[in-house]
PDB file as gemmi writes it, atoms N, CA and C in Angstrom:
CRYST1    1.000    1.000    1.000  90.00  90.00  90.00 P 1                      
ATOM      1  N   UNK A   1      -4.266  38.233 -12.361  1.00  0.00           N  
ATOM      2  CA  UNK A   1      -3.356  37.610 -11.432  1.00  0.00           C  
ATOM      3  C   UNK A   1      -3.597  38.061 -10.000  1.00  0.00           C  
ATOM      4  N   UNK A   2      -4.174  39.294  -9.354  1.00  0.00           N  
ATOM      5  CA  UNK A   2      -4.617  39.494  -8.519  1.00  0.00           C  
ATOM      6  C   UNK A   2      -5.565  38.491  -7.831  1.00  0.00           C  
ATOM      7  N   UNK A   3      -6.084  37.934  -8.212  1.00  0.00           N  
ATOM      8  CA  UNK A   3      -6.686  36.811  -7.736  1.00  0.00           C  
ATOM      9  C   UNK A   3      -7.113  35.395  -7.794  1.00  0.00           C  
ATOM     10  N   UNK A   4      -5.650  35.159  -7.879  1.00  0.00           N  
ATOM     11  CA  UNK A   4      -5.367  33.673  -8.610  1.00  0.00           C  
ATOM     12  C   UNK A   4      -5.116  33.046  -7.278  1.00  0.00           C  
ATOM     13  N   UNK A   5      -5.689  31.694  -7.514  1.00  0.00           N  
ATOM     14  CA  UNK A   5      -5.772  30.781  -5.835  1.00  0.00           C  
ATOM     15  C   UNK A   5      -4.737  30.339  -6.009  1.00  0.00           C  
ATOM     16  N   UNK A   6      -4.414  29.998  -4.732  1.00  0.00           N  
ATOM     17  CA  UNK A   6      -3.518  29.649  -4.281  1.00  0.00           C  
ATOM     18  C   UNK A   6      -3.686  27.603  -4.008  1.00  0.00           C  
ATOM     19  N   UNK A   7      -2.669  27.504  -5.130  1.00  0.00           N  
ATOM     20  CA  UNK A   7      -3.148  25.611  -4.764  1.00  0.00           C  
ATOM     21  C   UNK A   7      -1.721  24.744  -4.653  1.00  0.00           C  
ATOM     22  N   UNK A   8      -1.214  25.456  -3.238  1.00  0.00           N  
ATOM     23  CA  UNK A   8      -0.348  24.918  -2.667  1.00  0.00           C  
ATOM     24  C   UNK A   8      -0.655  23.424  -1.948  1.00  0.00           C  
ATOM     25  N   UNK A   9      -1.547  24.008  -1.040  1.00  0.00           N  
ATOM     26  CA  UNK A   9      -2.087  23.396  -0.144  1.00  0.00           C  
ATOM     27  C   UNK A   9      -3.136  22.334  -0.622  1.00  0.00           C  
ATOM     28  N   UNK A  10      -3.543  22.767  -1.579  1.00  0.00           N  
ATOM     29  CA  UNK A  10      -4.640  22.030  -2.960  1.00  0.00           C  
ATOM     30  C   UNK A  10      -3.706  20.231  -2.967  1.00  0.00           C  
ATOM     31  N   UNK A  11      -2.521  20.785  -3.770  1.00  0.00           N  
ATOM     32  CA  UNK A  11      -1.967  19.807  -4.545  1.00  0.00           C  
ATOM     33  C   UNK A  11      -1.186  19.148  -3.516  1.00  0.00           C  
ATOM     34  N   UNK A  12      -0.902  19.465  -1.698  1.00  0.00           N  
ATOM     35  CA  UNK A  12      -0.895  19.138  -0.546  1.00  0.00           C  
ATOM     36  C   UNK A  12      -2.004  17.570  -0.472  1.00  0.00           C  
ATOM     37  N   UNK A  13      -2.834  18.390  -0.402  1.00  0.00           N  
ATOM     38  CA  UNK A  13      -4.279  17.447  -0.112  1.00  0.00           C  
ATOM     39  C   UNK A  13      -4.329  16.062  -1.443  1.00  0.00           C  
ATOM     40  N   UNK A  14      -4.098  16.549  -2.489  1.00  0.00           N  
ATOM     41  CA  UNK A  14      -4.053  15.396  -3.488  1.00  0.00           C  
ATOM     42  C   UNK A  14      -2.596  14.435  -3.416  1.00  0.00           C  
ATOM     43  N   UNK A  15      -1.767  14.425  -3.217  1.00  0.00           N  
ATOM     44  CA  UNK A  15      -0.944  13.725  -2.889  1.00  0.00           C  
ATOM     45  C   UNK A  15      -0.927  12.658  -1.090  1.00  0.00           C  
ATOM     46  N   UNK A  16      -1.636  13.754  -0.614  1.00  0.00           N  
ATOM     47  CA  UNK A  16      -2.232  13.034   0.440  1.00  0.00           C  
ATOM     48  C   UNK A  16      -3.443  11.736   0.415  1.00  0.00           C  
ATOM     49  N   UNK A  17      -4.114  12.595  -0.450  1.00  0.00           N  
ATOM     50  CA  UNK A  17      -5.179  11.021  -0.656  1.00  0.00           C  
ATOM     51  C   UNK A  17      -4.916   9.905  -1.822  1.00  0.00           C  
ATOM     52  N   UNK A  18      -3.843  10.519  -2.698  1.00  0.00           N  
ATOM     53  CA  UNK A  18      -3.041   9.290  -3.529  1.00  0.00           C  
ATOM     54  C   UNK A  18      -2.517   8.365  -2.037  1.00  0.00           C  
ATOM     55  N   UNK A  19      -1.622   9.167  -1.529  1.00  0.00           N  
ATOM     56  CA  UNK A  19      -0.623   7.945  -0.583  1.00  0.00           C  
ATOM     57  C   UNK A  19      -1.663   7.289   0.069  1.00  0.00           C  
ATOM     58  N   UNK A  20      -3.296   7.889   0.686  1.00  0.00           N  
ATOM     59  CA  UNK A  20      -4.155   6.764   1.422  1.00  0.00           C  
ATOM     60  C   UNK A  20      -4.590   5.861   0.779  1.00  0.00           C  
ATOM     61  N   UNK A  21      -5.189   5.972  -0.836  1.00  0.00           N  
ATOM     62  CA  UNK A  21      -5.378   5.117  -1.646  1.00  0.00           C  
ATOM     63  C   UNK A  21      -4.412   3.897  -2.257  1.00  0.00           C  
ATOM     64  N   UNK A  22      -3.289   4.454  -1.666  1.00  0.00           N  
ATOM     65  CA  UNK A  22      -2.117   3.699  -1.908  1.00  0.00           C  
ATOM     66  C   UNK A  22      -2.001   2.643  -1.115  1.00  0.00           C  
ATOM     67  N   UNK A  23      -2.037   3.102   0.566  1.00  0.00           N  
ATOM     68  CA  UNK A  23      -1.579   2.613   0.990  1.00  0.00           C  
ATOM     69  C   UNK A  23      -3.367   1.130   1.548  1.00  0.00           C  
ATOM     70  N   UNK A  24      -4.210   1.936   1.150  1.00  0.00           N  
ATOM     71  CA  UNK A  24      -5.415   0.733   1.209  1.00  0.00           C  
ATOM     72  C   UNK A  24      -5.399  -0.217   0.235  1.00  0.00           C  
ATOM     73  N   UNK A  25      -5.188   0.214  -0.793  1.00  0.00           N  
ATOM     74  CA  UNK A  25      -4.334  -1.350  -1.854  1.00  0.00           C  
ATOM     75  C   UNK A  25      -3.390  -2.059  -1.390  1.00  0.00           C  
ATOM     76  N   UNK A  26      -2.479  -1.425  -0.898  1.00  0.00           N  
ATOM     77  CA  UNK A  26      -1.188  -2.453  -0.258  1.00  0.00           C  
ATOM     78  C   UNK A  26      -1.677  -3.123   1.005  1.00  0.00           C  
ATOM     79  N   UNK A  27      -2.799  -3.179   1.513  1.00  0.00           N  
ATOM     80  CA  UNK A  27      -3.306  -3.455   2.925  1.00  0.00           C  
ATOM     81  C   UNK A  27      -4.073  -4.442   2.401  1.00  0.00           C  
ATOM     82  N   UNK A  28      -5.405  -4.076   1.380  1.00  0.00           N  
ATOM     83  CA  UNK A  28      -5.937  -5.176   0.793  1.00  0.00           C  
ATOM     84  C   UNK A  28      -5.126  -6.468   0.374  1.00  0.00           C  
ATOM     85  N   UNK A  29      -4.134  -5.751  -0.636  1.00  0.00           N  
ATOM     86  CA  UNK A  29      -3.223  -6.715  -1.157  1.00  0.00           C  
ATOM     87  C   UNK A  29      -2.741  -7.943  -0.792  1.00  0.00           C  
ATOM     88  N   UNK A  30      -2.623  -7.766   1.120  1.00  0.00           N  
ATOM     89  CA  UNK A  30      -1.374  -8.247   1.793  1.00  0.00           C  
ATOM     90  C   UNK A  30      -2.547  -9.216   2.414  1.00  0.00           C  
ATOM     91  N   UNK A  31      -3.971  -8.664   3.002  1.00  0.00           N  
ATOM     92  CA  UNK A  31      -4.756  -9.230   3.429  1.00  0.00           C  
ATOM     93  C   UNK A  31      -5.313 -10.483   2.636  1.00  0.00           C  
ATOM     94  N   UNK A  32      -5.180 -10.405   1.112  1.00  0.00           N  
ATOM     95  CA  UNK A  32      -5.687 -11.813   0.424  1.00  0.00           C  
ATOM     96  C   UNK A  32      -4.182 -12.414  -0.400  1.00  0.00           C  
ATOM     97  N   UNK A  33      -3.048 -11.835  -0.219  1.00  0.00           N  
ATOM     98  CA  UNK A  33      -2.304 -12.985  -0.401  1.00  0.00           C  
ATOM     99  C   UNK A  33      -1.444 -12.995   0.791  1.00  0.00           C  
ATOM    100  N   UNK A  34      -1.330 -12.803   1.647  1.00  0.00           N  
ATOM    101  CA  UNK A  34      -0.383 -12.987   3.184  1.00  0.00           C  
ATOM    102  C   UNK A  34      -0.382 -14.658   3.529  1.00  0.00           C  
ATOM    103  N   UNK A  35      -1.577 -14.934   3.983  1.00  0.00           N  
ATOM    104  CA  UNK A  35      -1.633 -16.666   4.184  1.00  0.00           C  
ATOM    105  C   UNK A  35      -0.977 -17.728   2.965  1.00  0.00           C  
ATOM    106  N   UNK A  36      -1.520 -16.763   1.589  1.00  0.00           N  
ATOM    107  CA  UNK A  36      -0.759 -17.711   0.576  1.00  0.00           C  
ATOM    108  C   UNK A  36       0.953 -17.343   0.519  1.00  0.00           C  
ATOM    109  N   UNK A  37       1.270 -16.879   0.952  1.00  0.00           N  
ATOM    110  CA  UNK A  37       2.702 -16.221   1.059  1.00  0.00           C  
ATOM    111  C   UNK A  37       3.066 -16.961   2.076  1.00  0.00           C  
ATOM    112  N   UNK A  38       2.284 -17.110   3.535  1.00  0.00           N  
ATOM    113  CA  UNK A  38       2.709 -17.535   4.518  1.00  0.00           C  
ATOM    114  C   UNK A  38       2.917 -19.289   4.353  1.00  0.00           C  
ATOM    115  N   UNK A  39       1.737 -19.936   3.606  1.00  0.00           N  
ATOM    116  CA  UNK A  39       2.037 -21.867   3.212  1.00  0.00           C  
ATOM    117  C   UNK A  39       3.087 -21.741   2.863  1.00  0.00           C  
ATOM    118  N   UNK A  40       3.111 -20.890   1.399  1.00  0.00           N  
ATOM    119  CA  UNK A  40       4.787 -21.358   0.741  1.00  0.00           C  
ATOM    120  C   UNK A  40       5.586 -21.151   1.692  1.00  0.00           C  
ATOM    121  N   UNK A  41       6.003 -19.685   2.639  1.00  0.00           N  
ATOM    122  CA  UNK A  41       7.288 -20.240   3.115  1.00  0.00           C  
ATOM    123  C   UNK A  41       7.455 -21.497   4.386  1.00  0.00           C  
ATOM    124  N   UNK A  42       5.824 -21.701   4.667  1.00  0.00           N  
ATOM    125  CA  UNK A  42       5.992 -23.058   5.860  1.00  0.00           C  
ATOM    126  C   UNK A  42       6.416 -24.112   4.641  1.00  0.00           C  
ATOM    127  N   UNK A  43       6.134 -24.179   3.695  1.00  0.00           N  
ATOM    128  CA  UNK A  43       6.538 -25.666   3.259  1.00  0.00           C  
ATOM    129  C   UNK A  43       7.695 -25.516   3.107  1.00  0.00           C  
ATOM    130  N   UNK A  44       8.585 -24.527   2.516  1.00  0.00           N  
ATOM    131  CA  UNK A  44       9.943 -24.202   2.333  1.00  0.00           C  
ATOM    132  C   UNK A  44      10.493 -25.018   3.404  1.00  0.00           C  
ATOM    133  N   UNK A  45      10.145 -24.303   4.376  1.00  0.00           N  
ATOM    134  CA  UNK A  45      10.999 -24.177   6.054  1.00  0.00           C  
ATOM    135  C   UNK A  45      10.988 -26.009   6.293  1.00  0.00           C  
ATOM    136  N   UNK A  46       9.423 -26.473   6.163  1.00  0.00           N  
ATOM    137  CA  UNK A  46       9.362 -27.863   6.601  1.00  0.00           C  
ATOM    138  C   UNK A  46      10.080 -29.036   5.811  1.00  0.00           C  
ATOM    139  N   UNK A  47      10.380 -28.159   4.380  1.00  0.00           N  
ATOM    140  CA  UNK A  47      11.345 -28.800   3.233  1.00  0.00           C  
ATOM    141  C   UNK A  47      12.363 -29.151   3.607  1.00  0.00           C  
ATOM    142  N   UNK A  48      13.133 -27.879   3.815  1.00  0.00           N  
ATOM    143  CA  UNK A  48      14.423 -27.416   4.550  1.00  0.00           C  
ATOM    144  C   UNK A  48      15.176 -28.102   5.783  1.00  0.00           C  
ATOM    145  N   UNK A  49      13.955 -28.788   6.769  1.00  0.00           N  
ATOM    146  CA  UNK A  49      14.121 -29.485   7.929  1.00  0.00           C  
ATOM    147  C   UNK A  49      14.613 -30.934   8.086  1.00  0.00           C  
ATOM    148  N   UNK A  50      13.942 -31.609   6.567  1.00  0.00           N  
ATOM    149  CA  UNK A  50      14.032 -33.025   6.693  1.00  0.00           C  
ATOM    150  C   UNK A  50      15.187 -33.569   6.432  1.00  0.00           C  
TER     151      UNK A  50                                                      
END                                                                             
């Protein structure tokens, strides 16, 4: 036990690159369905108008 590491800062760093990996899926995600998200709600809206 005298020289047992210390993986505070370890398990710091891995939760850190979960949330970047996280957050580059949710970026991808948004990047290939955003426009299809965006027709439906124009047709909604142009539905909505007439």
């Amino acid at each position: 036990m005298l020289f047992a590491p210390k993986e505070k800062g370890q398990g710091l760093v891995e939760y850190a690159l979960i949330l970047v990996l996280v957050a580059i899926v949710v970026i991808a995600a948004l990047m290939v369905l955003g426009p299809l998200v965006g027709n439906v709600f124009s047709k909604i809206n142009s539905s909505l108008n007439k």
